[in-house]
C-alpha positions, 0 to 999 in steps of 0.5 A: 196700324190705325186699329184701336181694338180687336176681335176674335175668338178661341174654341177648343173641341176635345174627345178623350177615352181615359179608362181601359188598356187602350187610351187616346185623344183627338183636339181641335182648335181653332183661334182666330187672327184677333183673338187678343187677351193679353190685358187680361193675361198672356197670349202668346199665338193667334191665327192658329187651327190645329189638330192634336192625336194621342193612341195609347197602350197602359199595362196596370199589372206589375210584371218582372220589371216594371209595376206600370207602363205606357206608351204614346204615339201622338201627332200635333199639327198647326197651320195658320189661317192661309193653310201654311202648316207652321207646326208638325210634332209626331213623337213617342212617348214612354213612361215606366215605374220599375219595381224598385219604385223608381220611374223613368220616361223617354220621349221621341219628337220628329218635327217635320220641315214646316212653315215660320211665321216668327223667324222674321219678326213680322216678315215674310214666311221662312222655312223651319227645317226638319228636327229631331228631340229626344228628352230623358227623366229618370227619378229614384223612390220619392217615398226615401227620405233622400231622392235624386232626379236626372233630366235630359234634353237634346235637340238637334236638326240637320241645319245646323241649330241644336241645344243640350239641357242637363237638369239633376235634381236632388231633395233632402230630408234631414228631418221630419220638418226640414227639405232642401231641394237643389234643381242645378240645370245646363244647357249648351245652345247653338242656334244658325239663326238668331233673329237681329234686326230688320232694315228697310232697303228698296233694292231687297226686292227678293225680300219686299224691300227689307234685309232681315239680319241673323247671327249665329248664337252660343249661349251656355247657361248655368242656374241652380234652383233652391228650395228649402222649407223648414217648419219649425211648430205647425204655425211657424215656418220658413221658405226660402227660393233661391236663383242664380243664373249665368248666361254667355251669348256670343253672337257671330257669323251676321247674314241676312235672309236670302229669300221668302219660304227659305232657310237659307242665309247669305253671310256678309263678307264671305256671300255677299257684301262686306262687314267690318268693326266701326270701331264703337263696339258694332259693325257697319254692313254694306250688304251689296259691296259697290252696289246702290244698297246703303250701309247700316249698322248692327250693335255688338250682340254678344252680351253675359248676363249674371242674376239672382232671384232670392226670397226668403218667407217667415210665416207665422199663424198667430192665431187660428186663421190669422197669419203673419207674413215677414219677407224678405226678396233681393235681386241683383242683376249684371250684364256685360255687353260684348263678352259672350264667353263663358267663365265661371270663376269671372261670372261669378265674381260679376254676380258676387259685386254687383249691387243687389236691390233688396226689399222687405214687406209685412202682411197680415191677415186676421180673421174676423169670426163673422 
């Protein structure tokens, strides 16, 4: 804790075959524990050495069904520098363009049982269980003037935790100048173990003189992505991005960690101890019932969260090289502790009411001709 700055390094070896009817890759990384650059951008894992494979087959030559086609088989795997294997992927990829034009790919991951360095926010190493992933996208002709788009997502391991996200997409063109774009997206999440708090308590002694609290978590999420760019002459145009979002996160089933390389959990109240409401909105946990462990208290999760993200962009070249933006961005934002439950007639009047921060802002650029 008494450290002031870090030093590490990040090296990327890197052997592809790109031609040809058999194709494949092999990657080797290696990034130390202090390897830090989050003041220059986002980090987002150190202590990390892995080993990543693609084979390959693509067939070019139009047949009676697809114009091209190509599978993948490709492993990925990652360990910490302890040689505890954090990550282990090995999917199968396939990509197809049919005759008609329209394309479509399906991938395969199984995810092997592992190692997690995260689960615990800094604590002792859990278990990842096994995991399964299957992803769907299938796009029409994107040479029409109307295309539609359909993504899928499904996620499911035999512990419990499993998530589906539908993504439709539609682009029109009602003119030469004029797309609207619609990217609606879904997704149903159930996690066993959403990570809450950590405690500090001696007689833990299986975890190291902490209780790493969990919940289970429902979340449903709905959002709906805009895009609209008209252009009005080749110097004046308009954009506008739109965002709103609904999301419902209800928290139950509190538990805590049983032990180090597990993923098993002991729920209070039914496993071990007792938890009961304290009457503000939280609850108040006695991990060990009449034992010497004290009580601690966890804050109501559960919580919706309604937004928009709105932007909206004249651009206008007044003169060769020299442009002038006028923009106009609003973001309004709402939640609501201990909800949890998804309405969508109630969620959107939450958004509709809730005060929006609005902001403007000019520039303007001019070229000199020096």
């Amino acid at each position: 804790s008494s450290r002031t700055s870090l030093a590490g390094y990040n090296a990327v070896v890197a052997l592809t075959k790109l031609s040809g009817t058999w194709l494949g890759s092999l990657a080797l990384q290696d990034k130390s524990p202090g390897y830090e650059t989050n003041d220059a951008g986002f980090e987002v894992f150190t202590n990390r050495r892995a080993v990543a494979t693609d084979v390959a087959y693509a067939s070019y030559r139009p047949g009676r069904l697809f114009r091209n086609y190509r599978a993948d088989f490709f492993t990925t795997h990652e360990w910490d520098y302890d040689w505890n294997r954090i990550f282990f992927d090995i999917g199968l990829k396939q990509t197809a363009r049919f005759r008609n034009f329209w394309s479509a790919s399906f991938t395969t991951h199984f995810y092997p049982a592992t190692s997690d360095d995260h689960l615990t926010r800094g604590g002792p190493l859990a278990r990842g269980p096994e995991a399964w992933e299957l992803t769907l996208q299938l796009d029409s002709d994107s040479r029409r003037r109307h295309t539609v788009g359909l993504g899928a997502d499904w996620f499911w391991s035999p512990a419990g935790t499993r998530y589906v996200t539908l993504t439709p997409a539609l682009t029109l063109n009602p003119g030469s100048n004029l797309r609207i774009a619609l990217g609606p997206s879904l997704t149903f999440d159930h996690e066993v173990a959403q990570y809450v708090q950590t405690e500090t308590d001696p007689t833990a002694t299986a975890t190291f003189g902490s209780r790493y609290v969990f919940a289970s978590l429902e979340q449903t999420q709905v959002a709906l992505e805009t895009r609209v760019n008209w252009t009005f002459t080749p110097t004046l145009s308009l954009q506008l991005y739109a965002q709103p979002l609904l999301s419902a996160n209800g928290f139950s089933d509190y538990k805590e960690l049983r032990a180090p390389g597990t993923f098993d959990f002991a729920l209070y109240g039914r496993d071990q101890g007792t938890i009961a409401a304290d009457g503000s909105g939280g609850f108040t946990v006695d991990p060990d019932g009449p034992g010497a462990a004290a009580a601690f208290s966890v804050p109501e999760q559960s919580f919706n969260l309604r937004s928009l993200r709105a932007n909206l962009v004249l651009r206008w070249e007044y003169r060769p090289g020299a442009t002038l933006f006028l923009v106009w961005q609003q973001s309004r934002s709402n939640e609501a502790d201990g909800v949890g439950d998804f309405r969508l007639g109630r969620d959107l009047r939450g958004l509709r009411t809730t005060p929006g921060d609005n902001l403007v802002a000019v520039k303007v650029s001019y070229w000199l001709g020096l």
